[in-house]
C-alpha positions in Angstrom: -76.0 -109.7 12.9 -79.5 -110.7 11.6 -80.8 -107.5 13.0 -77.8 -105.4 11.7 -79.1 -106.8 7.7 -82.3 -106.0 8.7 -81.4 -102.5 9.2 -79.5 -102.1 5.5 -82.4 -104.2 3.7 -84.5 -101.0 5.0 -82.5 -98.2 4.0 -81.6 -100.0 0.9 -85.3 -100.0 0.4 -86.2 -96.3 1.5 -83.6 -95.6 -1.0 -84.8 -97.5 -3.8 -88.4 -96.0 -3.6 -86.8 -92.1 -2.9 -85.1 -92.6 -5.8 -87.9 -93.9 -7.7 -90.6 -91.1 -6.9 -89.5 -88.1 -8.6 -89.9 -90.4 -11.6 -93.3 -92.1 -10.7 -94.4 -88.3 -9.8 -93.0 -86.9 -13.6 -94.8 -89.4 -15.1 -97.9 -89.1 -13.1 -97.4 -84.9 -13.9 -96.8 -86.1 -17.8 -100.1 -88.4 -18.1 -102.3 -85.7 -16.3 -101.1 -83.1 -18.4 -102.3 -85.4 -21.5 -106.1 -85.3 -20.0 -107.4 -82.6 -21.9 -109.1 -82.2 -25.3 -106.5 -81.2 -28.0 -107.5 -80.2 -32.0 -105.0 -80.9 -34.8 -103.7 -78.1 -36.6 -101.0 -79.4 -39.0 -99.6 -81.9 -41.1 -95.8 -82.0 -41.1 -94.7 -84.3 -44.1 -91.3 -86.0 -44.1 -90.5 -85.5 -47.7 -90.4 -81.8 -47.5 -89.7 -79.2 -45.2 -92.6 -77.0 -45.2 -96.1 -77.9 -42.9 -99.4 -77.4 -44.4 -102.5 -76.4 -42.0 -105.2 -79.1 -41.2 -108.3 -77.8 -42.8 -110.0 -81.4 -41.5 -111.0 -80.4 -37.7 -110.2 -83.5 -35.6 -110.4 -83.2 -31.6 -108.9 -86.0 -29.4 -110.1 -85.7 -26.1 -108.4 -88.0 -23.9 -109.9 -88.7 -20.4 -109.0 -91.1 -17.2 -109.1 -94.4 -19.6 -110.5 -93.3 -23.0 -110.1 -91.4 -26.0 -113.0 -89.6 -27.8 -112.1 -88.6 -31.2 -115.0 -86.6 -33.4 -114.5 -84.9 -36.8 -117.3 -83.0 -35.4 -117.0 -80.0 -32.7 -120.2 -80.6 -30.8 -120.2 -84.6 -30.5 -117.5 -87.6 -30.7 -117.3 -90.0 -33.2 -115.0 -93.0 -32.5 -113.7 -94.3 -28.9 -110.8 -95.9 -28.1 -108.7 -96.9 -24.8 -105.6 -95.3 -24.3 -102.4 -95.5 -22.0 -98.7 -93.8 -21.6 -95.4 -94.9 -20.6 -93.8 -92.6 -21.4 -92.7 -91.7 -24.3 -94.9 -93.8 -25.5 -98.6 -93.5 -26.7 -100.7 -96.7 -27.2 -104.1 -95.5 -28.7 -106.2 -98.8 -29.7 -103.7 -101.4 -31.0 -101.4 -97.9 -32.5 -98.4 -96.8 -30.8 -96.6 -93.9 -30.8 -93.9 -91.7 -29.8 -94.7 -88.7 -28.0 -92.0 -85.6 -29.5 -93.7 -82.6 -27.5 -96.0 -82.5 -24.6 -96.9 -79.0 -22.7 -99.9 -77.4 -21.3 -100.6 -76.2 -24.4 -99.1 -78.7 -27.6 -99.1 -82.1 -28.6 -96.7 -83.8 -30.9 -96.6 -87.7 -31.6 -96.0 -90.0 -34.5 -95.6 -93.3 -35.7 -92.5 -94.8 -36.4 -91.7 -93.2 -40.2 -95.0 -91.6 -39.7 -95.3 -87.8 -40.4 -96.3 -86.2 -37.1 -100.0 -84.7 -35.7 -99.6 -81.5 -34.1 -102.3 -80.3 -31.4 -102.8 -77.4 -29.4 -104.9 -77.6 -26.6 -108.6 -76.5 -27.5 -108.7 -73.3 -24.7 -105.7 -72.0 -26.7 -107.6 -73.3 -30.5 -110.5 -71.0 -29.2 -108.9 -68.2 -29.2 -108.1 -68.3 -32.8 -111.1 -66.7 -33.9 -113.6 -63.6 -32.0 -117.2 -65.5 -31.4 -119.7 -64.7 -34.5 -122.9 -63.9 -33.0 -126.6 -63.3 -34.2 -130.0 -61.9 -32.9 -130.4 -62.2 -29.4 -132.6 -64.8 -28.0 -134.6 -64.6 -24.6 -132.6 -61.6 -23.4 -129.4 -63.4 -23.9 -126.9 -63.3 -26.6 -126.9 -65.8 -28.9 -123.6 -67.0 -30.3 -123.0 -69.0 -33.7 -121.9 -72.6 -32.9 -118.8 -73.4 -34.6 -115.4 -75.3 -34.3 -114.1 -72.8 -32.2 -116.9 -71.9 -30.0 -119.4 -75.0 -29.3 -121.6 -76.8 -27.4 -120.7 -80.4 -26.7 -122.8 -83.5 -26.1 -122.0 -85.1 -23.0 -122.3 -88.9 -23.9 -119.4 -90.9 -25.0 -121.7 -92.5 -27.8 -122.0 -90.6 -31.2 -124.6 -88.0 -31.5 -125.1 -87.7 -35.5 -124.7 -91.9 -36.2 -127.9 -91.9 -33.0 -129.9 -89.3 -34.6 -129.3 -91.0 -38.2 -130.0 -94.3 -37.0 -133.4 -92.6 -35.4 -134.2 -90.8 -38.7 -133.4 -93.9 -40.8 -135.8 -96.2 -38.8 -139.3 -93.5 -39.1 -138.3 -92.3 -43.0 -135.6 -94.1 -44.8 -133.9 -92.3 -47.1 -133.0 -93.5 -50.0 -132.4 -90.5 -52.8 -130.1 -87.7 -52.7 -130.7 -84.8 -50.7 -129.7 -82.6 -47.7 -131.5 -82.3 -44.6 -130.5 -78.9 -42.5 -131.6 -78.0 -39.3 -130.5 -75.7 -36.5 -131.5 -75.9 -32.9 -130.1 -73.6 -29.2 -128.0 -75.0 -26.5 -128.2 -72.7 -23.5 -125.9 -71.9 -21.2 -127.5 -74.9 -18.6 -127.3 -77.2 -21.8 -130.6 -77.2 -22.2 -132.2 -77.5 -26.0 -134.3 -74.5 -27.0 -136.1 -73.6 -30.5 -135.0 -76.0 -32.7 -136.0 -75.1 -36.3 -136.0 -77.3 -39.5 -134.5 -74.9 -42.5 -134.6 -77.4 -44.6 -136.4 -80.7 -44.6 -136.9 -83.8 -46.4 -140.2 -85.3 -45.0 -142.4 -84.2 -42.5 -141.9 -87.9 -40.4 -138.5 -87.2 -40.9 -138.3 -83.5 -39.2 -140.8 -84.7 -36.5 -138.5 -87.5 -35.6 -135.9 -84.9 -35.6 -137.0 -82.7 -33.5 -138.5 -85.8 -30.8 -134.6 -86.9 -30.8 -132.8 -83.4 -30.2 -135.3 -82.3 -27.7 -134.6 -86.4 -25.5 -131.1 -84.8 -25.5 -132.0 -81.6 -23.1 -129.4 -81.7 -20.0 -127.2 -84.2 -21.9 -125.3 -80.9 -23.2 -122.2 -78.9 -21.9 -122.5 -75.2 -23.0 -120.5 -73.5 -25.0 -118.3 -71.4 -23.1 -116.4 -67.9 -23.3 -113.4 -68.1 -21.0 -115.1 -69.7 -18.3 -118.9 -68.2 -18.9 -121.2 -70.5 -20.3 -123.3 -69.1 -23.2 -126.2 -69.5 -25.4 -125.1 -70.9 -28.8 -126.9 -72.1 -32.0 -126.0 -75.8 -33.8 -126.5 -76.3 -37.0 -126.9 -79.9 -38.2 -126.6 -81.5 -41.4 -126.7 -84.8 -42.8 -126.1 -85.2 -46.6 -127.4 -88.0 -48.2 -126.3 -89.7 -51.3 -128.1 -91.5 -54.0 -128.5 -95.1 -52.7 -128.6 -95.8 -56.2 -125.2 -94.8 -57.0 -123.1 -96.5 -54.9 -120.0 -94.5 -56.4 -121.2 -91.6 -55.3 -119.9 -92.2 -51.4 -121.4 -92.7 -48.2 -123.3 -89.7 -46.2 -121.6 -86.6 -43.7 -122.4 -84.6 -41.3 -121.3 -81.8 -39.3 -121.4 -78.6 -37.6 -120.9 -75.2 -39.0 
């Protein structure tokens, strides 16, 4: 008898977990498909029909545990921990609910929230033909942009390091834009970096010492799966510090 209810306790069991798996396994297939880095490309608002295109580039790049968010193509801004039970999305202390999710979307929204759409960036790249310039060492050399870029490997922000860097040497304190441009090859190595426009010599010098630390710490840019030589171009604009009013400083790449 005992043995007889041992017999059912196991089948009952096998039966449980087979019918379990295809589930465990979609949702496994469902949170891999998330890993990849996605760009926003519209802003559906729930008081009207229409959509209106993003002109503010934002990338979400979600990997194993984290999510690296930049407003820049070429380095992250903001981190944040992430997980999926599907449907739902918890991004930092946000959830949300998870409308579309293919190789190549992403739609999720808060609860009377207007949705953000994504594509995935291979498909974002394709949106516009690379822009290139002079060659450079026998190679072409391509025009970093937010279609075709560079990225720095580390999780930590590239532009708040190199500000903080800058602001330690040569604090500035007036208004005025600093502008410099600098090659990632295809090994994501840093190569001629040239000030175009500068504020103070100690300020360029201590530029050009903090790009050139981050040689190696770069993935290339990439045309279909061929790395490439590109060219960033960095900015930081800085306000008056006298004016608070006026705002805070930016950066990007364009």
């Amino acid at each position: 008898m005992k043995l007889a209810c041992l017999r059912r306790n196991k089948v009952l069991i096998a039966l449980m977990i087979l019918s379990v798996s295809p589930l465990l396994v979609q949702s496994q297939s469902r949170n891999k498909a998330l890993q990849k880095t996605w760009i926003r490309t519209s802003i559906e608002h729930l008081s009207a029909p229409q959509e209106e295109p993003n002109t503010y580039y934002g990338r979400y790049t979600f990997t194993k545990e984290k999510l690296l968010m930049g407003s820049s193509a070429a380095w992250n801004g903001s981190i944040y921990y992430w997980s999926f039970n599907d449907p739902v999305l918890t991004i930092g202390n946000s959830s949300y609910i998870v409308e579309e999710l293919t190789d190549t979307s992403l739609v999720f929204y808060e609860v009377n929230r207007s949705p953000y759409r994504f594509v995935s960036e291979t498909v974002y790249s394709e949106r516009q033909r690379p822009d290139t310039t002079a060659g450079f060492n026998g190679h072409t050399l391509y025009v970093a942009n937010r279609y075709l870029t560079p990225r720095y490997k580390k999780e930590q922000s590239l532009y708040n390091m190199i500000f903080g860097k800058l602001y330690a040497v040569y604090p500035v304190k007036h208004a005025a834009t600093f502008l410099a441009k600098f090659v990632v090859t295809d090994r994501g190595e840093i190569e001629r970096i040239n000030i175009v426009n500068g504020i103070a010599e100690e300020h360029s010098n201590e530029f050009i010492r903090q790009i050139q630390k981050t040689s190696g710490d770069w993935n290339p840019a990439k045309i279909g799966n061929m790395p490439v030589y590109s060219e960033v171009t960095f900015e930081i604009v800085y306000q008056d510090a006298l004016n608070p009013k006026v705002g805070t400083l930016s950066g990007q790449v364009r």
